[in-house]
N, C-alpha and C positions, 0 to 999 in steps of 0.2 A: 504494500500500500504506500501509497505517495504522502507526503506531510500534507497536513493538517489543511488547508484555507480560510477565511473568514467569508461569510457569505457577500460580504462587499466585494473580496477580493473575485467570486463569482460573476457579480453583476458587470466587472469589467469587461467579460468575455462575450462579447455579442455574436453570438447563433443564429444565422437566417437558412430560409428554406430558398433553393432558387432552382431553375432548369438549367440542365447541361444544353447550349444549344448549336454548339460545335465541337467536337475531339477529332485531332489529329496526332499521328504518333509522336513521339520526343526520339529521335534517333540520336540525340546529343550528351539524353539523361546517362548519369553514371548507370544506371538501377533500370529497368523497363519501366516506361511510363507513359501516359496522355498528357497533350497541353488541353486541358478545358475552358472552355468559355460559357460562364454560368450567366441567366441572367436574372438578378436581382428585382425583377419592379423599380420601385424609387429608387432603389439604389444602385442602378444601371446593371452594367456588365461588367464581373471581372473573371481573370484569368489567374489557373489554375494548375499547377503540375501537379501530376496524380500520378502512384505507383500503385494501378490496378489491375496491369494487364493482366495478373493471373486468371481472375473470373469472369473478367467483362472484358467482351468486344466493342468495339466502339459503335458496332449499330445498337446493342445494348443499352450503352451510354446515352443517347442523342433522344433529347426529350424525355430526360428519367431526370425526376426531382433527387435532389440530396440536399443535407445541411452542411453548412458551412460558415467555420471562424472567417470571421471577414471584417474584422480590426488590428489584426497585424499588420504590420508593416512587411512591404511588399519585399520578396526576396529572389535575388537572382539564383536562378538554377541553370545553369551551363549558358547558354544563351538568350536565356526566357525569362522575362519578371512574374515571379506566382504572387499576386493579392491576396489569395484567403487559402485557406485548408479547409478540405475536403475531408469529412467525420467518418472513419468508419472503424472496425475491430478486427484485428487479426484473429483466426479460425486456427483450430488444432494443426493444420501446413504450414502455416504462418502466411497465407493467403487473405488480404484485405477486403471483407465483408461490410459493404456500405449501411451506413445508417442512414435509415428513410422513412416517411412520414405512410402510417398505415390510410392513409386517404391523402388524395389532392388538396393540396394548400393554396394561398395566393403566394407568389415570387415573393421575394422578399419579409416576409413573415418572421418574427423575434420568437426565436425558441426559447422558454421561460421555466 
């Protein structure tokens, strides 16, 4: 288990729902990966590098909701600026299993 937090230290972490509404391979990534382009509602579009080629193909990806930290500061990965992180769990392979909302949300939506 990870130390402790304070529930404010929580509220710093802002969670939106948005659609994947581009992936194209990263043949740059150290790691296999997608670059995504999510798109947030109000809070427009940002991009993404994702290490999920194991379970999902990219026709998979394309119009499939996911949550996503989307108040970090943006980070270069080989050639590509990632905006936000993409939420999911590593499975008994250590294969990356997305977390997704059990119905349709609107884009952009605060997961609370």
């Amino acid at each position: 288990m990870k130390q402790s937090i304070t529930f404010d230290d929580f509220l710093k972490v802002d969670i939106r729902v948005g659609t994947i509404i581009e992936v194209n391979d990263f043949p740059k990534a150290r790691k296999p990966a997608y670059q995504l382009r999510i798109d947030f509602g109000d809070l427009g579009i940002k991009k993404s590098s994702a290490q999920i080629t194991d379970l999902y193909t990219k026709e998979d990806l394309l119009n499939k909701q996911v949550s996503a930290i989307v108040n970090f500061k943006p980070r270069q990965i080989a050639n590509f600026m990632s905006e936000c992180l993409v939420l999911g769990v590593y499975n008994k392979n250590n294969e990356v299993v997305l977390l997704e909302a059990s119905a349709p949300i609107k884009n952009g939506e605060q997961i609370s």
